[in-house]
C-alpha positions, 0 to 999 in steps of 0.5 A, a space after each residue: 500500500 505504501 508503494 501506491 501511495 508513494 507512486 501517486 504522489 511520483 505523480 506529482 513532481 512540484 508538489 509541496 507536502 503539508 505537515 498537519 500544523 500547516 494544514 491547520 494553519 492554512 485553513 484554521 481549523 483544529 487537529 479534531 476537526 480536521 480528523 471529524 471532518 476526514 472521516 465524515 468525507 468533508 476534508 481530504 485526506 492525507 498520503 502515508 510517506 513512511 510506516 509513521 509519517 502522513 503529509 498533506 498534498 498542497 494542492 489538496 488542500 488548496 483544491 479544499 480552500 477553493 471549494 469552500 470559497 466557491 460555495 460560498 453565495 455571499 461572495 
């Protein structure tokens, strides 16, 4: 599953990966919220690069971020 994993993320040569603090500081939500959130399929989810380390991709996030922008009808 690991290989899967780190052949997608091949896929990407640019991307940036995100800790989850810079997760949390981008989007200014909590560690728990971002699991909820995770579980309940309203955040993505973040890419295994070793047996105990997960990273975030950038445009993931950034994809997120704009999905939420654009949802929103007060803009």
């Amino acid at each position: 599953m690991l290989d899967v994993e780190l052949n997608k993320a091949a896929q990407y040569p640019s991307a940036r990966l995100l800790r989850l603090k810079d997760v949390q500081h981008r989007v200014g939500l909590g560690r728990s919220t971002i699991y909820r959130w995770m579980d309940e399929g309203k955040f993505p989810r973040p890419h295994p690069i070793s047996n105990h380390s997960i990273r975030w991709l950038e445009s993931d996030v950034d994809d997120w971020i704009s999905s939420k922008v654009d949802d929103n009808p007060d803009r």
